[in-house]
GUTI-853161 format. One record per residue (C-alpha): residue number from 1; residue in three letters; x, z, y. Coordinates in Angstrom, 2 decimals, always signed. Example, Ala and Ser with C-alpha at 12.3 -4.5 7.8 and 13.67 -1.06 7.14 Angstrom:
<recs>
    nr   rest         u         w         v
     1    Ala    +12.30     +7.80     -4.50
     2    Ser    +13.67     +7.14     -1.06
</recs>
This chain:
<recs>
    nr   rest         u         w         v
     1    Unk   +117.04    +79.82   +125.60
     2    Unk   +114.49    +77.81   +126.07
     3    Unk   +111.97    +76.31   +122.98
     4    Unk   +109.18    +73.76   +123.23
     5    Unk   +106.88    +73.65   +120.02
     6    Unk   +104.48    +71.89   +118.74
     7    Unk   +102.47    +72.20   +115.93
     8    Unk   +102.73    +69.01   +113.60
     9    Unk   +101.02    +67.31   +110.88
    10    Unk   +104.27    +65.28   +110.30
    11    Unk   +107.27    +65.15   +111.58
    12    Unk   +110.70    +63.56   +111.37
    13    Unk   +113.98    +62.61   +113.01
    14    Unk   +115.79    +59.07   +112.38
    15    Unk   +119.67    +58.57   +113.34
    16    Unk   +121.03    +55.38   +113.61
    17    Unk   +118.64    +53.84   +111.82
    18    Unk   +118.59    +56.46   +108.63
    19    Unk   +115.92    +59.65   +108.10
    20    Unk   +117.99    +62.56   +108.49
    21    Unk   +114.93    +64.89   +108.09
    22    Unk   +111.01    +65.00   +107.35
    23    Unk   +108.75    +67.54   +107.30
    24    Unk   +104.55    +68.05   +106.67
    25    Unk   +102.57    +70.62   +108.12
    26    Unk   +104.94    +72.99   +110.15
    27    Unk   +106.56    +73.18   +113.83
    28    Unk   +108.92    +70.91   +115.45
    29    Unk   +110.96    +72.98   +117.46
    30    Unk   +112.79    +71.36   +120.30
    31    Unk   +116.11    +74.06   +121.51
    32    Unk   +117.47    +74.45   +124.97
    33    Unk   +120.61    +76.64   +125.02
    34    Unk   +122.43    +78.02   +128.43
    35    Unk   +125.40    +79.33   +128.69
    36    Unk   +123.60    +82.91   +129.59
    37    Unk   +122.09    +83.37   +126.47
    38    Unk   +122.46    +86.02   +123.82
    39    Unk   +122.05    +87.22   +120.33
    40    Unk   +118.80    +88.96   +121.97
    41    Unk   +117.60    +85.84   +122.97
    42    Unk   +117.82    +84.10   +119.71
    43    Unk   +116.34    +86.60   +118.11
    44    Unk   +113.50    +86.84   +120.00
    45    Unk   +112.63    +83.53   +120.41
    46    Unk   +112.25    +82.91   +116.14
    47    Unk   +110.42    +85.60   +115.10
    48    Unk   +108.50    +84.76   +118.01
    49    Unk   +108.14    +81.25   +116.30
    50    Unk   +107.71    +82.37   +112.67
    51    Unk   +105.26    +84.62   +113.67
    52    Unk   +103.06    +82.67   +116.61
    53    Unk    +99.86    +82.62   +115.43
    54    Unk    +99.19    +78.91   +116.26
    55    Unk    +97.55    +77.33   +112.69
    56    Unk    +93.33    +77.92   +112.34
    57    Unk    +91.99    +80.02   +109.96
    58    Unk    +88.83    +79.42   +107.59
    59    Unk    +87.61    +79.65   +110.95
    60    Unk    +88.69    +77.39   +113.21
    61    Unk    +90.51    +80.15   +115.17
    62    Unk    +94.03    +80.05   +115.80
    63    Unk    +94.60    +83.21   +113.69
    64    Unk    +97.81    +81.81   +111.02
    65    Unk   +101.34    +81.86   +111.45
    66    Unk   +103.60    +79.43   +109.51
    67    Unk   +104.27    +82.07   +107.39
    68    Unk   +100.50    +82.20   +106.72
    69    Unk   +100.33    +78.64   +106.37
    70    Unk   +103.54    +78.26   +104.17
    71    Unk   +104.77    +75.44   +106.89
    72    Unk   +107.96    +73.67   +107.54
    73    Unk   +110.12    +73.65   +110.78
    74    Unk   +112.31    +71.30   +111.92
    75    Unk   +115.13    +72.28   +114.47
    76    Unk   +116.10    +69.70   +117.22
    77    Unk   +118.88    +70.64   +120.02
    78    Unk   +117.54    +68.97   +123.18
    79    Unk   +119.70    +70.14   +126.18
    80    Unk   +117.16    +68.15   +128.67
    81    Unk   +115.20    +71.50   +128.45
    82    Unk   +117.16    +72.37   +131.04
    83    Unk   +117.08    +69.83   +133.31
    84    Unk   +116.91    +70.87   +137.05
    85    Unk   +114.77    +67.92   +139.26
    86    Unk   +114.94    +69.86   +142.50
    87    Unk   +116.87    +67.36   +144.31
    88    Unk   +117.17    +63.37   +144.08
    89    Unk   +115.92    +61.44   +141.27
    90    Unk   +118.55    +61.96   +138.60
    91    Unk   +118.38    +65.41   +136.72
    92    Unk   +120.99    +67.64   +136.49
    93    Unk   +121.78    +69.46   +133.35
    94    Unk   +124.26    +71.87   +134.72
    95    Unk   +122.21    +74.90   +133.38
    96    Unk   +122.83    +73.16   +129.50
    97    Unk   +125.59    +74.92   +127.59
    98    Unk   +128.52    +72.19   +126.37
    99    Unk   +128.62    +71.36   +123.13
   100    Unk   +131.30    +74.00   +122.16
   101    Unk   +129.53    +76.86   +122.94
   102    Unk   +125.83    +75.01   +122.27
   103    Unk   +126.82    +73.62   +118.46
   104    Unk   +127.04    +77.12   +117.23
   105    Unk   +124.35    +78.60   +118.79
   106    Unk   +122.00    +76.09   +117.59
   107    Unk   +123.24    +76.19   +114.36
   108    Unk   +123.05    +80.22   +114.20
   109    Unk   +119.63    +79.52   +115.80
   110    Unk   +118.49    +77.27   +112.59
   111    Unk   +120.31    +79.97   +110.27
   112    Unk   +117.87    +82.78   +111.39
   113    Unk   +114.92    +80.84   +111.56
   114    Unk   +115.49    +79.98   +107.96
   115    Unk   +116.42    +83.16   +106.92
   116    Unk   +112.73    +84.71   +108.68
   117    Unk   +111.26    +81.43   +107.33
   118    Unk   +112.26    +82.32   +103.75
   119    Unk   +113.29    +78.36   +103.22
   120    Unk   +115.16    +75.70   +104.30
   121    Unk   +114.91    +74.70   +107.95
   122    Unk   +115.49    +70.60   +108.53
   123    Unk   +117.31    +69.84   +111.63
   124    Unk   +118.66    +67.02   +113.30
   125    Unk   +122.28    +66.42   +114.20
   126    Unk   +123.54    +68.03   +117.71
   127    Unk   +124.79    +65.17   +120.30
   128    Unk   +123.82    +62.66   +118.39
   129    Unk   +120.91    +59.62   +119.67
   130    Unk   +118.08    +60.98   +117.81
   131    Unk   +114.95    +59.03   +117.47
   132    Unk   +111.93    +62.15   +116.40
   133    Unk   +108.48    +61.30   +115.79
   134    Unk   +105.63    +63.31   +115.28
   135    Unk   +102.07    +63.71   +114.94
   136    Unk   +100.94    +66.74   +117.04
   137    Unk    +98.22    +68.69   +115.53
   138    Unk    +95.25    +69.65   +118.06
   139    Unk    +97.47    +68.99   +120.21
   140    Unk    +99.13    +72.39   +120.25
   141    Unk   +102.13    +72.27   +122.99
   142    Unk   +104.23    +75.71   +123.69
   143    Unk   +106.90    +75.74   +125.69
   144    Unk   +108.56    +79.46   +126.09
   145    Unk   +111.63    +80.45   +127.66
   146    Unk   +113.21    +84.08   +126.57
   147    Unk   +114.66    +84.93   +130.11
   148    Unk   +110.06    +85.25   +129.93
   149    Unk   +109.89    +87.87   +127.75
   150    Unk   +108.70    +90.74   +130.11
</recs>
């Protein structure tokens, strides 16, 4: 599995025209699945992201989790994570699980991030043409993959 986050002020996701979901200060997680991964994997990957201690203190140091900070996520499935560039100039997303074994992964994903959350994470809809916007905070970019975690 593979997550990029970033650490938002706002963010949101529009489909077809419609907000499907809007959150304040919090993450925006974007989710990569492959076909590899496993119940390890997810697991590691959000309480690495409830925990991350990415939101400043009274300091100005990175030092709060969004936990600390009482923050929002929202989930988006972006199978483009795993797009492979090594040859040509069209990507290949071979690595990218199909939506049968990706839909209920992500959604199992969202599940235990809201459950180590302790509220309700927003999402988007899987497959569908999702327009997300977002104002990044710092800007604070992570991308981690947990085939990494060694």
């Amino acid at each position: 599995m593979r997550v990029v986050l970033q650490r938002v002020t706002r963010a949101s996701v529009s489909i077809d025209g419609y907000l499907k979901s809007t959150i304040s200060n919090g993450i925006l997680v974007l989710l990569g699945v492959e076909n590899s991964d496993t119940e390890e994997d997810m697991s590691f990957l959000c309480r690495k992201i409830v925990n991350l201690r990415i939101f400043d203190d009274e300091n100005g140091v990175m030092n709060r989790s969004v936990l600390d900070v009482d923050g929002e996520i929202l989930c988006v499935s972006q199978f483009t994570l795993y797009a492979s560039t090594k040859k040509g100039n069209r990507p290949s997303y071979i690595r990218a699980s199909k939506p049968d074994r990706a839909i209920p992964v992500y959604e199992k994903f969202c599940q235990e991030l809201q459950e180590l959350l302790g509220k309700p994470v927003k999402t988007g809809k899987f497959g569908a043409d999702m327009k997300v916007e977002l104002l990044n905070d710092g800007p604070v970019t992570i991308i981690i993959d947990s085939k990494d975690k060694e």
